[in-house]
C-alpha positions in Angstrom: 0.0 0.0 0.0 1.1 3.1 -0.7 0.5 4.8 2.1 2.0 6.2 5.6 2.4 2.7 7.6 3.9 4.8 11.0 4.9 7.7 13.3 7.7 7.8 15.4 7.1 10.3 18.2 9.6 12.1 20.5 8.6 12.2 24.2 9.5 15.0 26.4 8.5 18.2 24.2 6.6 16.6 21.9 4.2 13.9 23.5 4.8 14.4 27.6 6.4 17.5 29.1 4.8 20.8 27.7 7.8 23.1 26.9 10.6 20.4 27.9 11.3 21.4 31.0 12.5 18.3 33.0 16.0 18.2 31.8 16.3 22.1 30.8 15.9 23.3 34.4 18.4 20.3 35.4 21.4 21.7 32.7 21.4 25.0 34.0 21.3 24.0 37.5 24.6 22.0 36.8 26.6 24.6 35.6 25.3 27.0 37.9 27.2 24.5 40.4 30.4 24.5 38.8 30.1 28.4 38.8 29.2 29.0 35.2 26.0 30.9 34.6 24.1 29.6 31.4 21.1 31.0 29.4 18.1 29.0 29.3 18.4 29.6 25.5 21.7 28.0 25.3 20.5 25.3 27.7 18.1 24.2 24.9 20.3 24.7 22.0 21.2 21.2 22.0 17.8 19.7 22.9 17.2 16.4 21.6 20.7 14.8 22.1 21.6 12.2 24.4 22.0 14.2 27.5 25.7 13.5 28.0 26.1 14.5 24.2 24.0 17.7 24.9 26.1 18.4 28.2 29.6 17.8 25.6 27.9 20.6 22.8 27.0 23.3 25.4 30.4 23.1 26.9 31.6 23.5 23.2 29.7 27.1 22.7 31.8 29.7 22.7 30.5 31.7 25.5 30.4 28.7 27.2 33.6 27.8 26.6 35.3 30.5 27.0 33.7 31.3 31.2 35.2 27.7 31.7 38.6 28.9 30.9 38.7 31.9 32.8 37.0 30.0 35.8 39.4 26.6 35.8 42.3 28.2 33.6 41.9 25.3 30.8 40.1 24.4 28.4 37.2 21.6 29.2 37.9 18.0 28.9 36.2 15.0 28.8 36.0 13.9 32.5 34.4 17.7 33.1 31.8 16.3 31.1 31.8 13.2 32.5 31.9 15.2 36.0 28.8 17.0 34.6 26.6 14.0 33.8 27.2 12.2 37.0 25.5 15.4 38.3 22.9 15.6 35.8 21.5 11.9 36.1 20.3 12.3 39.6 19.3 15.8 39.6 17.0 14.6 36.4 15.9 11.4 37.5 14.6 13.1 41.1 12.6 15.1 39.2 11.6 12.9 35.6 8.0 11.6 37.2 6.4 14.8 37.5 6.9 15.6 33.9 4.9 13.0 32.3 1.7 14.5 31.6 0.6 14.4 28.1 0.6 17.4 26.2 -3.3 18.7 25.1 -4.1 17.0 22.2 -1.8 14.0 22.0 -4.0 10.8 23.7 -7.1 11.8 21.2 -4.2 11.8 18.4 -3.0 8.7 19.2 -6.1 6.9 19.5 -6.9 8.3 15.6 -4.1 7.2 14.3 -4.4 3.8 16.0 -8.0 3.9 14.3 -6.7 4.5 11.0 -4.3 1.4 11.3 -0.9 3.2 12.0 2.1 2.1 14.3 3.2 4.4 16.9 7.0 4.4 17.9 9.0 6.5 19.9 13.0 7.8 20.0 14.2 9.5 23.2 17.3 11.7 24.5 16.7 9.8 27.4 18.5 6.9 28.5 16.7 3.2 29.1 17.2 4.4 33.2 15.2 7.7 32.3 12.7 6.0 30.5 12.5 3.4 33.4 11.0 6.3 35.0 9.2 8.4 32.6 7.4 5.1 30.7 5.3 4.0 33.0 4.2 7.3 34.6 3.0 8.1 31.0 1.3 4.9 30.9 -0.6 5.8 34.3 -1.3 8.9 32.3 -2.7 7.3 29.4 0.0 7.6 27.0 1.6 4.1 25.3 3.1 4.2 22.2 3.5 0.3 20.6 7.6 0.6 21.1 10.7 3.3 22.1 14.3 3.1 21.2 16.9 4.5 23.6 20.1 5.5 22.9 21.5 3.0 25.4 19.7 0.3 22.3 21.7 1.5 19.7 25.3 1.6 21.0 25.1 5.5 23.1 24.8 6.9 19.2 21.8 9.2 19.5 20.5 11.9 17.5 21.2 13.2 15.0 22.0 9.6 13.9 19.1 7.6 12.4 20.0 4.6 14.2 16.5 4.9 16.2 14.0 5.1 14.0 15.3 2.0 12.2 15.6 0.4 15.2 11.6 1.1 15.4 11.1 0.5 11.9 12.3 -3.1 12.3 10.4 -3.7 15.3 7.6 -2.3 14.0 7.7 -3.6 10.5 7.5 -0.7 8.6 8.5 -1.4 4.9 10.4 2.1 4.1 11.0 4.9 5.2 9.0 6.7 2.9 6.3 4.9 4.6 7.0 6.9 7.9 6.9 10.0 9.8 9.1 11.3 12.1 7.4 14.0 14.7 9.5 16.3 17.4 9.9 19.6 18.7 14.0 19.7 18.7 16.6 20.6 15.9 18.4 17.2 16.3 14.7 15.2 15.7 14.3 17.3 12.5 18.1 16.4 11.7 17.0 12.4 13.0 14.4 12.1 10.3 16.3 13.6 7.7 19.2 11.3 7.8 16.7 8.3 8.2 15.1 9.8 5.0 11.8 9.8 7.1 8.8 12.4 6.5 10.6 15.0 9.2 7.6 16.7 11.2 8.6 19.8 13.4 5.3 20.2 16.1 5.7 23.7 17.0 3.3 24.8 20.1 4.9 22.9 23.3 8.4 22.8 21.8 11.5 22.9 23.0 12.6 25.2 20.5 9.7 27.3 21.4 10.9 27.4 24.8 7.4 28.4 26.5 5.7 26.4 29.7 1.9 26.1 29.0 1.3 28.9 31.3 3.5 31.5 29.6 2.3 30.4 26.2 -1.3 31.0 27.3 -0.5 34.4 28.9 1.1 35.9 25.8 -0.8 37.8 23.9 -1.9 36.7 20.6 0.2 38.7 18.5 3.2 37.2 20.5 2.0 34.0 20.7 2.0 34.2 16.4 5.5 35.8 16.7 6.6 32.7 18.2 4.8 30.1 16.2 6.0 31.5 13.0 9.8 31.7 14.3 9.8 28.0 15.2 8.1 26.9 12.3 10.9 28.7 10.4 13.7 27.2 12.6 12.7 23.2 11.8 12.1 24.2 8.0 15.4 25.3 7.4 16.9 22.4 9.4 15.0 20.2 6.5 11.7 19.4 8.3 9.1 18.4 5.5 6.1 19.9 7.5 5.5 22.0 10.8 2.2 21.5 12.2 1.2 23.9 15.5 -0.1 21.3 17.4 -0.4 17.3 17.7 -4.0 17.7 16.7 -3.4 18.4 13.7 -1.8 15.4 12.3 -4.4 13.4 11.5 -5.0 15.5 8.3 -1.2 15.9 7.9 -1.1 12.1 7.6 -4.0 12.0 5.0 -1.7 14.6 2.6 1.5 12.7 3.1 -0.6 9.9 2.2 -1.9 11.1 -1.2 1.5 12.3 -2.0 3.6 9.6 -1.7 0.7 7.7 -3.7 1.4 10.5 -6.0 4.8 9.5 -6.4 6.5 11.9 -3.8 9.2 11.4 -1.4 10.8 13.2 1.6 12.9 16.6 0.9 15.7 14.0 2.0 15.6 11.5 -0.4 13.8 13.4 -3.3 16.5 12.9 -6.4 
């Protein structure tokens, strides 16, 4: 059949965790403890990444960097990152269970693409520990998708390596990529699906990128609030993403489209010749 067989989901950001804020909160406080001050902004540049990956990219920024020098007179080296993580694990996992909540939209979603026939897999920047944690408080909160691929299951390569959404592809029994769509609200799952040569779907509202909690969105005003949506849709098209949608809801009729194009003949922006 030519049609869409799957979607592979990202959790926090995209389908638990409105805004991401479980491990952003947690990076800044860790570098607040070795005395180096970071932006929430840069916190969440490298959102999507295996954690100790992210932890390794922000101590690359410049800025970054640079306050590490002038703090430890050297440049960073792998066991401050190591140092880092040991931290972060903890401080994350104390915190993980009470940001599991599904974001609006996402259980009715689910249950209409389960309706029209479709897999549901997952990837993570989590590790299989994390997710030890964050799985089956989802589940209590009525979110399940059929399978989820850590890092820790493909050898600690994460995104923006496509090594996960084969994984699920496999598992799941999805017969090309073409086939399936990859959804998130990070750079690195835009960059994921790409490389996997997946449909690449950025969800905008609830993002990382977007960098808003539920509250703040709601309290900006509406001119704002479009501001913002427009930005981030802008951000995950240039990083290759096929389609933006605002919200989870909107899917379903994504799905349909994808569907008639690739019966059409049409492939992702990553694989189109």
């Amino acid at each position: 059949m030519n049609r869409v067989e799957g979607v592979i989901f990202d959790w926090a950001g995209t389908t638990v965790d409105f805004g991401c804020f479980a491990p952003v909160n947690v990076f800044v406080e860790i570098f607040k403890n070795a005395g180096i001050d970071v932006t929430m902004e840069e916190a969440r540049g490298p959102m999507g990444m295996l954690k100790i990956d992210h932890i390794r990219e922000m101590l690359s920024m410049p800025r970054i960097s640079e306050l590490w020098k002038e703090k430890y007179g050297r440049p960073f080296n792998e066991q401050d990152v190591e140092n880092l993580y040991a931290e972060f694990e903890p401080a994350l996992m104390a915190s993980l269970a009470d940001y599991t909540n599904p974001i609006p939209g996402v259980l009715e979603t689910v249950e209409a693409l389960r309706k029209l026939g479709l897999k549901i897999g997952s990837t993570t920047g989590y590790t299989a520990t994390m997710m030890d944690v964050v799985v089956p408080q989802a589940l209590k909160n009525g979110y399940e998708p059929d399978y989820y691929v850590t890092p820790d299951d493909t050898n600690g390569v994460g995104r923006p390596y496509p090594y996960m959404i084969f994984r699920n592809m496999e598992q799941l029994k999805l017969s090309a990529p073409w086939k399936v769509i990859k959804v998130g609200d990070t750079i690195a799952d835009i960059q994921e699906g790409v490389n996997a040569g997946v449909w690449s779907v950025g969800v905008v509202i609830g993002s990382s990128e977007m960098g808003l909690s539920l509250d703040e969105y709601k309290a900006s005003a509406q001119a704002d609030q479009e501001a913002i949506i427009n930005k981030t849709a802008r951000r995950f098209k240039e990083k290759g993403a096929d389609f933006t949608i605002r919200t989870i809801r909107e899917l379903p009729e994504l799905i349909e489209t994808i569907s008639n194009q690739i019966s059409e003949g049409k492939r992702p922006h990553s694989i189109q010749h």
